[in-house]
N, C-alpha and C positions, 0 to 999 in steps of 0.2 A: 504494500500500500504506500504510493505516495504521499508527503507528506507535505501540509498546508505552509507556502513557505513565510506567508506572515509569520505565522506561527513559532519561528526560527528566530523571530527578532524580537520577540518579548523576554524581557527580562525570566531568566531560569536561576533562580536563588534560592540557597538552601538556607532555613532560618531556623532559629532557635532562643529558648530563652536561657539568659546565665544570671545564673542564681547570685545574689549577692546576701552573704547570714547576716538576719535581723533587717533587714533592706526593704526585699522586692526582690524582682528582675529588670534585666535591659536585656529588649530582645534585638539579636543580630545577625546578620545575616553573611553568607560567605561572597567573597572578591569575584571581580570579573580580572581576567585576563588583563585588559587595559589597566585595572586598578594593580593588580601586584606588579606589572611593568614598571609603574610611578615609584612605587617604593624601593623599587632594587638595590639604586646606588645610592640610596641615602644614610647616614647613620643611623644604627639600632633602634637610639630613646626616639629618634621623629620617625621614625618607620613603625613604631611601634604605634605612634599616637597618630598617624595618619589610617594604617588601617582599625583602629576602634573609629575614629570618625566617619570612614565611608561604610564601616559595615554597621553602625548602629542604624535601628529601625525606628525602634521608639525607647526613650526617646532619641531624636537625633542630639549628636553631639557634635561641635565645629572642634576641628584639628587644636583651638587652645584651651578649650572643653575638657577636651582627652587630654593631654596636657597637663591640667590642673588636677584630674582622676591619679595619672602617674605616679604626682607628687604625693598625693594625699593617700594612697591606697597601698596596704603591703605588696612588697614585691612578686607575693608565690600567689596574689588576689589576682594582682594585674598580670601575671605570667600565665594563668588560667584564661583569662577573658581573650590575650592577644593568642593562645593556644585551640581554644573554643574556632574563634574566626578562622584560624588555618585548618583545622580539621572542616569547618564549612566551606571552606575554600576547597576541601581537597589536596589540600596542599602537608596535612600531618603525615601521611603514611612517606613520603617520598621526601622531607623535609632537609636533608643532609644535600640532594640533589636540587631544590627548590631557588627562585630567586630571593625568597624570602631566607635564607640560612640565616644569615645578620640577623633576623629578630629572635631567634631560637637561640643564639648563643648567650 
C-alpha cells in the first residue's frame, strides 16, 4: 500500500512525561534530525539546554529557561531529563556513535 505523502510531513514525535518528585511533570518530546544537527558542535552545558528547550511540550521552555532548570536542578535530575529526550530521540541505544556524545559525557 502506498502511502499518503502528506502524510510524511507531519510532525512524527515520540512524547513522554518526566516525572519531577514532589513537582509534577514536563512533558517532552524527542528531536528531529535538523534539531540534533544544531546541537552537534556546541558545548555540553548549551547542548544540553538547547535540546530541553526544543523538546519540551508543555510547558514550553526558551533555551534561558532550561538554563536556569540546569543551574537550579541536581545534576543526576537534569542528567535524567537530557537522557529521557535522547532515548525519545532515538538517539540512547547508539549514543557513543551519536552526534549528541558531548551531552552524554
Amino acid at each position: 500500500m502506498a502511502v499518503d505523502k502528506d502524510l510524511l510531513f507531519e510532525p512524527m514525535f515520540d512524547e513522554d512525561d518526566f516525572e519531577i518528585p514532589g513537582r509534577g511533570s514536563i512533558r517532552v518530546r524527542g528531536l528531529s534530525s535538523a534539531e540534533v544537527h544544531k546541537i552537534k558542535d556546541e558545548p555540553p552545558k548549551k547542548a544540553e539546554c538547547m535540546i530541553v528547550a526544543m523538546a519540551s511540550v508543555d510547558p514550553l521552555f526558551t533555551e534561558e529557561e532550561a538554563a536556569r532548570l540546569q543551574r537550579k536542578w541536581s545534576a543526576g535530575l537534569w542528567k535524567r531529563l537530557v537522557e529521557q529526550v535522547q532515548r525519545l530521540s532515538g538517539l540512547a541505544d547508539d549514543a557513543a556513535k551519536s552526534d549528541v556524545q558531548e551531552v552524554r559525557e
